[in-house]
C-alpha positions in Angstrom: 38.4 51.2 34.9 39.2 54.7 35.0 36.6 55.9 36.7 34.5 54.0 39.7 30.9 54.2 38.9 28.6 55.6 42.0 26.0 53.4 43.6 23.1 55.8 43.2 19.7 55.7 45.0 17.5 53.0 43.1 13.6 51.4 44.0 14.4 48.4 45.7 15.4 45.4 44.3 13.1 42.6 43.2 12.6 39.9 45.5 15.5 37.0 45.3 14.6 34.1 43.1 14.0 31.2 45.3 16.4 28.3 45.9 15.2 26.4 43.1 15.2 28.9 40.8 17.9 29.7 38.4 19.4 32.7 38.2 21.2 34.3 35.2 24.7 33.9 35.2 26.9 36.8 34.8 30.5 37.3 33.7 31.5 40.5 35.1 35.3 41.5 33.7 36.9 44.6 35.2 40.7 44.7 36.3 39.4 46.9 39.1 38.4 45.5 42.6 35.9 48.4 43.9 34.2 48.7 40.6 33.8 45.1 40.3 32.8 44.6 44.1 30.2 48.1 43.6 28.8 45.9 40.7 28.4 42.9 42.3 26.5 44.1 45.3 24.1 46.0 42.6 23.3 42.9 40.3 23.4 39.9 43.3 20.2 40.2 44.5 18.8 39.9 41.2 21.5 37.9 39.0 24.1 35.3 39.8 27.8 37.7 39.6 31.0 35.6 38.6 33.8 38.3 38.6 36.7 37.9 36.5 39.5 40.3 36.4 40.9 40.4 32.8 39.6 39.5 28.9 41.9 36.5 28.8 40.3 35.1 31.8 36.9 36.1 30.3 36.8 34.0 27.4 38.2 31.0 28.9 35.5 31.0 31.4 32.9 31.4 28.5 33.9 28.3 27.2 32.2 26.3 30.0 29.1 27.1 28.1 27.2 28.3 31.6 27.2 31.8 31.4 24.1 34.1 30.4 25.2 37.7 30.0 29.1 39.3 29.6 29.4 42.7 31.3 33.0 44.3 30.3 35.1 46.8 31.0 36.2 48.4 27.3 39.7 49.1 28.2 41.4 45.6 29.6 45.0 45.2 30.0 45.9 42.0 27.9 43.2 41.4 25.5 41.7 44.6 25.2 38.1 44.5 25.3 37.1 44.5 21.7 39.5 41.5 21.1 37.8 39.9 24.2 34.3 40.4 22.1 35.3 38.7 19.5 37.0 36.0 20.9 33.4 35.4 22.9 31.3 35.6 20.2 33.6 33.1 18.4 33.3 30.7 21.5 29.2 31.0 21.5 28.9 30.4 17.6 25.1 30.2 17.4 24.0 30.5 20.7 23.3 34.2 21.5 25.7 35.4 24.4 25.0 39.0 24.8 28.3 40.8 25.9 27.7 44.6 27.1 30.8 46.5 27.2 31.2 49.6 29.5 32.9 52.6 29.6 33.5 55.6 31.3 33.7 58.2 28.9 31.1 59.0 26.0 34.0 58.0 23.2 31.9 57.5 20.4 34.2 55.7 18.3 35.2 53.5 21.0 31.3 52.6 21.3 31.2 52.3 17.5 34.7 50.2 17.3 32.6 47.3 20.3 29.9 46.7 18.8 31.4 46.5 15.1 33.3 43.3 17.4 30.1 41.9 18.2 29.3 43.7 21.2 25.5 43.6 22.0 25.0 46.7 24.1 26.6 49.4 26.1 27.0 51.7 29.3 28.5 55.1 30.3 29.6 54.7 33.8 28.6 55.9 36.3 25.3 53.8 35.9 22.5 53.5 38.7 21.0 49.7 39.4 18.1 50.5 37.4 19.5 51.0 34.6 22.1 48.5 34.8 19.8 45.5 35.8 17.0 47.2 32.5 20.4 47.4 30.4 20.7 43.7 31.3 16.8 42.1 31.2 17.0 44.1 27.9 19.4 41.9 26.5 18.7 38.8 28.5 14.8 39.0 26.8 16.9 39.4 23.3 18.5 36.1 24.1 15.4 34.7 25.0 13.7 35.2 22.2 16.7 34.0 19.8 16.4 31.2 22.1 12.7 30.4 21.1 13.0 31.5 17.9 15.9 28.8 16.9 13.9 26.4 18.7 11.3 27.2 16.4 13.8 26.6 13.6 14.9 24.1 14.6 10.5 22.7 14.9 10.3 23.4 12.0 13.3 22.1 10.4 12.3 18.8 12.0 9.1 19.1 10.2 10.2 20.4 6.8 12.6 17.2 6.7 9.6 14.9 7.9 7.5 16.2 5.0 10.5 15.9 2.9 10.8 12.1 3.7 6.7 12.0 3.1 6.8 13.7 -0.6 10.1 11.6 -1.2 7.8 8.2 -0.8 4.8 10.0 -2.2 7.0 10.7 -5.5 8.3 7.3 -5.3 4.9 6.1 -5.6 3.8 8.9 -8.2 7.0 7.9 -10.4 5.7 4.2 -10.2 2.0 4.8 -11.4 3.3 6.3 -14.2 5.6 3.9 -14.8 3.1 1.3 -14.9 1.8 3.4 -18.0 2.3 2.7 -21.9 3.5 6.0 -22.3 6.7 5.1 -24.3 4.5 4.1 -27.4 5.3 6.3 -30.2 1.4 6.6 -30.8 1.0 8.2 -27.2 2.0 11.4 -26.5 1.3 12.8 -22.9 1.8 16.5 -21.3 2.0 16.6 -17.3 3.3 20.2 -15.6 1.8 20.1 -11.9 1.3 23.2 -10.1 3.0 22.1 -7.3 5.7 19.1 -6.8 3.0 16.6 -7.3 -0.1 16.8 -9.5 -3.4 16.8 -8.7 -4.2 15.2 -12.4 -4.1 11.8 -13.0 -3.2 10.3 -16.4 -2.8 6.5 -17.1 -2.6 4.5 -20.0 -2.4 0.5 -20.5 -3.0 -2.0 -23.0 -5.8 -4.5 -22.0 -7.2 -8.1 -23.3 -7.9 -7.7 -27.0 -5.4 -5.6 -27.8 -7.3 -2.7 -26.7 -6.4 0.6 -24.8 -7.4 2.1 -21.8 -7.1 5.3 -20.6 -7.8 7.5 -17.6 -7.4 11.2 -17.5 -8.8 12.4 -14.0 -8.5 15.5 -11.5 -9.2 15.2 -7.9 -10.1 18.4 -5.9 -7.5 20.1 -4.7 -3.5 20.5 -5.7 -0.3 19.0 -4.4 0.5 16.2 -1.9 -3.5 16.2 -0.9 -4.6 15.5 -4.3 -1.8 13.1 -5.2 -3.2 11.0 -2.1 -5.8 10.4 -3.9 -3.5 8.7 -7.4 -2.9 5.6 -5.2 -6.0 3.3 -4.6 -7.4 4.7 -8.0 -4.4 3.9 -9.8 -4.2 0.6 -8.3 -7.4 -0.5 -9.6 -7.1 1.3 -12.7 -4.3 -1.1 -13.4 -5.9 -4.2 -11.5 -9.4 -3.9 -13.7 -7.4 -4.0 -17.0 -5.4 -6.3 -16.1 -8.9 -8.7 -15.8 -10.5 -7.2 -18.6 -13.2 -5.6 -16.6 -16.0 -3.6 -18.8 -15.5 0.0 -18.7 -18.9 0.1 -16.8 -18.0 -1.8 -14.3 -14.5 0.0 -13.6 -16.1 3.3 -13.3 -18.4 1.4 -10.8 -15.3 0.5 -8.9 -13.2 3.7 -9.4 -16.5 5.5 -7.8 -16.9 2.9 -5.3 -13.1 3.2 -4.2 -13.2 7.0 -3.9 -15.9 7.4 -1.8 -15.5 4.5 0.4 -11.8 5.3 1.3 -11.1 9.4 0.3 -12.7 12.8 2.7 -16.2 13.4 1.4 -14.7 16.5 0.1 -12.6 14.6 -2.5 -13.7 13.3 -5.9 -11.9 12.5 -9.1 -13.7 14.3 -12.1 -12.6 11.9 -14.8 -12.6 10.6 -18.7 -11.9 7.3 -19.3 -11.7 5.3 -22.2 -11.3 1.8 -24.6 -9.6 2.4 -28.1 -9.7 -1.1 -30.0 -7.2 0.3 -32.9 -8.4 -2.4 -34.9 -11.7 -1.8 -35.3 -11.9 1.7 -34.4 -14.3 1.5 -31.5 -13.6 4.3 -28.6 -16.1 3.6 -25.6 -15.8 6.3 -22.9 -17.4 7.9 -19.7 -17.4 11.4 -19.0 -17.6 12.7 -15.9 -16.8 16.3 -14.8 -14.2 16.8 -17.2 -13.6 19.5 -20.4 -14.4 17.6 -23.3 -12.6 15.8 -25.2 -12.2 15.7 -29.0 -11.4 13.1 -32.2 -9.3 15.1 -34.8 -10.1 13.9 -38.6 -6.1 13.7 -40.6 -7.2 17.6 -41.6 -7.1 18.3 -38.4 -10.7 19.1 -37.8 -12.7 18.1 -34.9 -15.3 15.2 -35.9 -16.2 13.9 -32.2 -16.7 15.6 -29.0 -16.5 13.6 -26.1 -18.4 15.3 -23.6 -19.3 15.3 -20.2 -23.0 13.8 -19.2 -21.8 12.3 -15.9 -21.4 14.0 -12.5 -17.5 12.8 -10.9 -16.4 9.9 -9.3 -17.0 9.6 -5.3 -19.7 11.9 -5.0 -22.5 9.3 -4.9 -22.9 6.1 -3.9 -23.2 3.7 -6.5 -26.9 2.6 -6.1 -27.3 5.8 -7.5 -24.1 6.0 -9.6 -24.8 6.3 -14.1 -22.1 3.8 -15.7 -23.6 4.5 -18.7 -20.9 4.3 -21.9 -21.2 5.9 -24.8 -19.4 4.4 -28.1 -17.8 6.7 -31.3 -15.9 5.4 -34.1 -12.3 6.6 -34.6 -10.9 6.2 -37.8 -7.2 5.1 -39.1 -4.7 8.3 -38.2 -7.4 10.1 -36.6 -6.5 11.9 -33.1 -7.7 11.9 -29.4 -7.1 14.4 -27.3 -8.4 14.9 -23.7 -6.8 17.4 -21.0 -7.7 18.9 -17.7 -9.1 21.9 -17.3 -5.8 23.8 -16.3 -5.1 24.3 -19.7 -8.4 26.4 -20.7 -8.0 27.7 -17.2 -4.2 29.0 -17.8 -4.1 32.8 -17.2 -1.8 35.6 -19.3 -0.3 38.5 -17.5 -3.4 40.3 -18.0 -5.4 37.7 -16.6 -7.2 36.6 -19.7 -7.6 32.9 -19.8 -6.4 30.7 -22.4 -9.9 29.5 -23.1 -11.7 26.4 -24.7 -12.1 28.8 -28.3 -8.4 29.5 -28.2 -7.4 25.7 -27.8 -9.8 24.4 -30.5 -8.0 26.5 -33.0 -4.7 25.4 -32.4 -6.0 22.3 -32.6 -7.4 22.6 -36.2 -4.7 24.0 -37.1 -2.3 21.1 -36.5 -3.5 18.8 -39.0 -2.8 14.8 -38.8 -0.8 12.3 -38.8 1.4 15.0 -36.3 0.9 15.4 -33.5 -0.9 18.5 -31.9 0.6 18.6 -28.4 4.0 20.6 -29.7 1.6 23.1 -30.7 -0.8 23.7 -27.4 2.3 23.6 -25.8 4.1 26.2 -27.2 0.8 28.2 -27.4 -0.2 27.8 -23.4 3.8 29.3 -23.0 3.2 32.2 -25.1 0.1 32.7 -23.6 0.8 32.4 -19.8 4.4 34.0 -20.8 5.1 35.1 -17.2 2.1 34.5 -15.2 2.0 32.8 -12.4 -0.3 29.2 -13.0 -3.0 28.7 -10.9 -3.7 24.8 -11.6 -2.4 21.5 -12.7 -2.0 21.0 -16.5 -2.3 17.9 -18.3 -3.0 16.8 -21.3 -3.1 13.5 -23.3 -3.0 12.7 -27.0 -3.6 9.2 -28.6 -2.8 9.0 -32.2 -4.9 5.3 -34.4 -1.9 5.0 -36.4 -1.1 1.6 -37.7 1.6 1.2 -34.8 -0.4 0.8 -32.6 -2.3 -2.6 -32.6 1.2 -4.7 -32.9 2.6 -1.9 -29.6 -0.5 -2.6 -28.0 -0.3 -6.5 -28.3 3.3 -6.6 -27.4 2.6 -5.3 -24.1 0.1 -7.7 -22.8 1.0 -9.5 -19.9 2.6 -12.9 -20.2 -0.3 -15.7 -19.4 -0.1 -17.7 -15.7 2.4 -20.4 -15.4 -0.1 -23.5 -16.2 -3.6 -22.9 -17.7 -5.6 -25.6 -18.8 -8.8 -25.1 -20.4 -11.4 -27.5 -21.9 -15.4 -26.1 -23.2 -16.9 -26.1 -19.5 -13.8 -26.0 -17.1 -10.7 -23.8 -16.7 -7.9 -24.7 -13.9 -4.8 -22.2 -13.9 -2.3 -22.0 -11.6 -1.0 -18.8 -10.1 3.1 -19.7 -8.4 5.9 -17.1 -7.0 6.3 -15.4 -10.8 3.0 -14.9 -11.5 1.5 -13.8 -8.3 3.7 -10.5 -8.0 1.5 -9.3 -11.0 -0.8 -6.7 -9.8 -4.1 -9.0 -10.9 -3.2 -12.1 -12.8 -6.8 -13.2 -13.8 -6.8 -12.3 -17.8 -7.2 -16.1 -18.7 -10.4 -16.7 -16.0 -12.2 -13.3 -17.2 -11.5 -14.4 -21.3 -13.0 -18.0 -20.0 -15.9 -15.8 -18.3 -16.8 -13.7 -21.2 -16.4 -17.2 -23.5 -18.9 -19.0 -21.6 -20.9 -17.1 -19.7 -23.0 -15.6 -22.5 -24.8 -13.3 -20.3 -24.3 -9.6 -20.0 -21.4 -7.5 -18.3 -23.1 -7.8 -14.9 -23.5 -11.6 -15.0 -19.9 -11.8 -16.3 -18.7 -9.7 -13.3 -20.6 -11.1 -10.8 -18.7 -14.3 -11.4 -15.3 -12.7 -11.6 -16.1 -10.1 -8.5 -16.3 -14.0 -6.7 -13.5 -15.5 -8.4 -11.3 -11.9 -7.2 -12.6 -12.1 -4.0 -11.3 -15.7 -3.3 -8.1 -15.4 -5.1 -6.9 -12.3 -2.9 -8.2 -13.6 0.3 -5.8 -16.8 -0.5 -3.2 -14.7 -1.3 -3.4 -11.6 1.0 -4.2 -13.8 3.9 -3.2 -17.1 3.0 0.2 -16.8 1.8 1.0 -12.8 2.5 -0.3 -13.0 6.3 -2.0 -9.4 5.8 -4.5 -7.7 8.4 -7.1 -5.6 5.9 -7.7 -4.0 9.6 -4.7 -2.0 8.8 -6.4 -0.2 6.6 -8.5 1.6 9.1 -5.5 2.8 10.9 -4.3 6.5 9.8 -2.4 6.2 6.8 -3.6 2.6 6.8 -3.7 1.8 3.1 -0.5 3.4 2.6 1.2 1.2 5.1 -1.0 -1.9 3.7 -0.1 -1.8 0.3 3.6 -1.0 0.7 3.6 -3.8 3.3 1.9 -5.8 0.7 4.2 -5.3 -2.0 7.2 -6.0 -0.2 5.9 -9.5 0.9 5.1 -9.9 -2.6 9.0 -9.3 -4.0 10.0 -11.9 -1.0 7.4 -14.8 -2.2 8.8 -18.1 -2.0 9.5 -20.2 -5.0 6.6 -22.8 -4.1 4.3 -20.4 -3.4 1.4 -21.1 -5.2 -2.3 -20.5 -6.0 -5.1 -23.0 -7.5 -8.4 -21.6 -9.1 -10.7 -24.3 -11.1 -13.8 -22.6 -12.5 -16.8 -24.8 -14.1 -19.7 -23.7 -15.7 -22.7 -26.6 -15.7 -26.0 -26.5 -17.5 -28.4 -27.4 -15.4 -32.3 -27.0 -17.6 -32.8 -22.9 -17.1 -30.4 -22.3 -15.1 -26.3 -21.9 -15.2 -24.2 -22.7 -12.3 -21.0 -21.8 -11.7 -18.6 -24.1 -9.8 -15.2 -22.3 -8.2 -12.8 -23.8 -6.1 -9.7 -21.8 -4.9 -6.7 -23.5 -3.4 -3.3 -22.3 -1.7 -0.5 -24.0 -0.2 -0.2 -20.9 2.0 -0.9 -21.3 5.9 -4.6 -20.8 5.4 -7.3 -17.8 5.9 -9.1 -17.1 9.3 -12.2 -16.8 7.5 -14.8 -17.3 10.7 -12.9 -14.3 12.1 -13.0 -12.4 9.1 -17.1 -12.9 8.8 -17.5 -12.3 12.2 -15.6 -9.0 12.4 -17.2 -7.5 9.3 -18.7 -4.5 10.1 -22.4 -3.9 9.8 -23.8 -1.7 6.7 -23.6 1.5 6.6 -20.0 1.3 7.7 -16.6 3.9 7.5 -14.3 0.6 7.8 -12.1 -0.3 4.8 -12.3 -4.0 5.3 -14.4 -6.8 5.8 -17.2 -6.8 3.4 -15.7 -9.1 1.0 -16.7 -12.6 2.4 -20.6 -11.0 3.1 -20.4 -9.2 -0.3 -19.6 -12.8 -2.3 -21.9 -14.8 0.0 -24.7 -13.0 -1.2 -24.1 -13.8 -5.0 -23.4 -17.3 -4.0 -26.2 -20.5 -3.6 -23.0 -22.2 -1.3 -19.8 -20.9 -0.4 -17.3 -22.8 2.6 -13.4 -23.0 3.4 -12.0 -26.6 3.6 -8.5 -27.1 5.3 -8.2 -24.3 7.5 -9.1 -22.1 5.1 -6.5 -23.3 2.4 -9.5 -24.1 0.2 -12.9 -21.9 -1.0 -15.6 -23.1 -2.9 -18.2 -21.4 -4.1 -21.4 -22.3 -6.3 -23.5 -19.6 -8.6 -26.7 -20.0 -10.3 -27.2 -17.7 -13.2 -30.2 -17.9 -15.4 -29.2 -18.9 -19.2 -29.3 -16.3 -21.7 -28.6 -16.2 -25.3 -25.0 -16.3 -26.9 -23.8 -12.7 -27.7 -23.9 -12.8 -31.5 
């Protein structure tokens, strides 16, 4: 160094750390002896001085990795300083190492020349402790707080790829409900654009017993991963109540039942779900919270709205719950169409929505046997042009062309392995190939709606019995489930992934039995069941005694009470390999 700097009078130093407190390391690098001794005995009692006397010698001791702070002489001998900087900085990569360089001449362009190599800082000598040790904290608390901001970073990079891995399964499950959906029928055409990765719509379609279809187009509160939460245990039993055959009463009884039971109170599914039988042109459908829908005539023209009278799933309990169904007729190449309320709801530039007026006349003016969807499409694009969307936007469009019956009957599911049926007794067997469906009852609810000539409630009351049984054999009997997981966070999640994956490794002589009988006995009807597994049996005194008393948050354990109080005698044989169960229903007149 060409000039020493001068040990000027100072306040007095800050008390020593103690001897188990670290101290920051500095590199001090000065080919001079008395500068770097004057140094020293400035920054010891405050910082931890290492002395080195050249550049070269600086940045192999910054490779340890140890060393806080790097205060250098600008002019060295072998590697000048600037070289030195660089070579430091290299060394550090992206841990911050401040290097302050010093100097004792006001050269600007040697000052400008260091820190264009990275330097962090520097000082004119001579320098008073003050300002060397603030020159120093200065850059120590920069390093600090790149310190806590990477660790930040790095928080949050451990979070962004833990939600990463959550939306991966949640897609994985998203892609799987709709795959479970008819929508590769030429006389379905279906329009999903979610505001964010997932959609808070839901839209579902399958063929059912009869060669009927079924529909669902629903929106739960809220957008995104929240909402999409919800897709799962409603899309489950969307799928499970077709599958059976259920009455659309009594599936909008369970839809509401599931959201509210296992959803926050401050979610609920605003829904329109229907029944086309293309055959004879019967749509039944509930309403509940949604835009209505519409039937388009072959001109185009809108001869049926199908409106909302019904307040949305999950909100109330379903003592106090309206099933009612209402019943239009559709005729040959007429139109459904039924959509979510992003569409009227989708904003221009100038904030102007799109509107129910506007959407209505590009419907009429797409007359039949097209479709109409290429056309609100293209109109919601010109009208939102570059706006940004503030909702989901769905939108679903069924078309009664003659197609559809022979699409519709081709995708019914393939009957149980063995079914034998006579007038008054049905006996099916359920093994390894049949179980993995999601609910293979079809044959015992067509039995059901055969004999049982009651209404839909006496019909499901039977089947609810029947379901009840036949899961508990399989869930617990041959899967080995807990329902308890289901109260755990994230519990049905977990349960019904675990579930499905015991399902795909069934083994080949897994089996389930299920005999029902129906006896007249004077004015009444009894119902025999008997439900048998070759599983290793079902706990069920554990189960009864663990249910959890009404009113109850639990997710579990009210089956066995709930089907004990629609039956005269219900008991487990063999370890609870075998349920029977007896019903008395009054008799009531054929359905005509």
């Amino acid at each position: 160094m060409s000039s020493v700097p001068v040990w000027q009078p100072a306040p007095s130093p800050a008390a020593p750390f103690g001897p188990d407190e670290r101290r920051h390391r500095v590199l001090l690098v000065d080919g001079e002896p008395l500068s770097r001794a004057l140094l020293t005995s400035m920054l010891a009692p405050t910082f931890s001085v290492e002395e080195v006397p050249d550049g070269e010698t600086a940045v192999r001791r910054t490779l340890a990795g140890d060393i806080d702070i790097v205060l250098m002489d600008i002019r060295q001998p072998d590697a000048g300083g600037f070289e030195a900087t660089r070579a430091i900085k290299r060394i550090a990569g992206d841990r911050l190492l401040p290097v302050l360089l010093m100097t004792a001449n006001n050269d600007l362009e040697a000052l400008a020349r260091g820190l264009d190599a990275g330097a962090d800082d520097f000082l004119i000598t001579p320098v008073t402790r003050m300002v060397l040790e603030a020159k120093l904290n200065a850059a120590l608390r920069a390093h600090e707080m790149f310190v806590e901001i990477r660790r930040q970073r790095d928080e949050l990079e451990r979070f962004r790829a833990a939600a990463q891995s959550d939306y991966a399964i949640a897609g994985r499950i998203f892609e799987n409900i709709l795959d479970r959906s008819c929508f590769g029928i030429p006389s379905i055409r279906k329009h999903v654009s979610p505001l964010e990765q997932f959609d808070g719509d839901l839209v579902m379609a399958t063929a059912i017993h009869g060669g009927r279809l079924r529909f669902l187009l629903g929106d739960f509160t809220g957008h995104g991963l929240s909402a999409a939460v919800g897709a799962m245990p409603v899309a489950d039993l969307f799928y499970a109540t077709a599958a059976r055959g259920l009455p659309l009463g009594a599936v909008v009884r369970e839809i509401n039942m599931k959201v509210q039971r296992t959803l926050p109170r401050e979610m609920f599914l605003a829904a329109l779900i229907g029944d086309l039988d293309p055959r004879s042109g019967r749509l039944s459908f509930w309403n509940g919270g949604q835009p209505e829908g519409f039937v388009l005539d072959v001109e185009g023209r809108i001869r049926h709205r199908l409106r909302s009278t019904k307040i949305p799933l999950g909100i109330v309990s379903n003592e106090e719950f309206d099933d009612g169904i209402e019943t239009i007729e559709v005729q040959r190449e007429e139109r459904i169409f039924v959509y979510s309320d992003g569409v009227v709801e989708s904003s221009g530039p100038s904030g102007e929505l799109f509107g129910g007026d506007r959407l209505e006349q590009v419907l009429t003016g797409s007359p039949g046997p097209a479709f109409a969807s290429p056309a609100v499409e293209r109109a919601l694009a010109h009208h939102r042009e570059h706006a940004a969307r503030r909702d989901d936007v769905t939108f679903l469009e069924i078309a009664n062309d003659a197609d559809l019956p022979a699409a519709l009957e081709r995708l019914r599911p393939d009957p149980p392995t063995f079914v034998a049926r006579r007038e008054d007794v049905l006996r099916v067997r359920f093994d390894a190939s049949t179980l993995a469906f999601d609910d293979p009852l079809k044959e015992i609810w067509e039995f059901l709606e055969a004999r049982v000539r009651g209404g839909d409630r006496e019909i499901a009351i039977v089947f609810n019995v029947v379901s009840e049984l036949f899961l508990n054999a399989l869930d617990h009997g041959i899967l080995q489930l807990d329902s308890a997981l289901k109260d755990e966070v994230d519990g049905l999640r977990q349960f019904f992934e675990l579930r499905a994956t015991r399902l795909a490794q069934l083994k080949d002589d897994a089996s389930v039995d299920v005999q029902v009988q129906v006896q007249e006995r004077g004015p009444s009807r009894r119902i025999l069941i008997r439900v048998e597994s070759n599983g290793s049996g079902f706990s069920w005194r554990a189960a009864e005694a663990s249910a959890p008393p009404a009113p109850s948050t639990h997710r579990h354990g009210r089956g066995i009470a709930l089907i004990r109080s629609y039956c005269r005698h219900l008991r487990w044989e063999n370890e609870g390999r075998v349920a029977e169960a007896e019903i008395d229903l009054p008799t009531l007149p054929a359905n005509d």
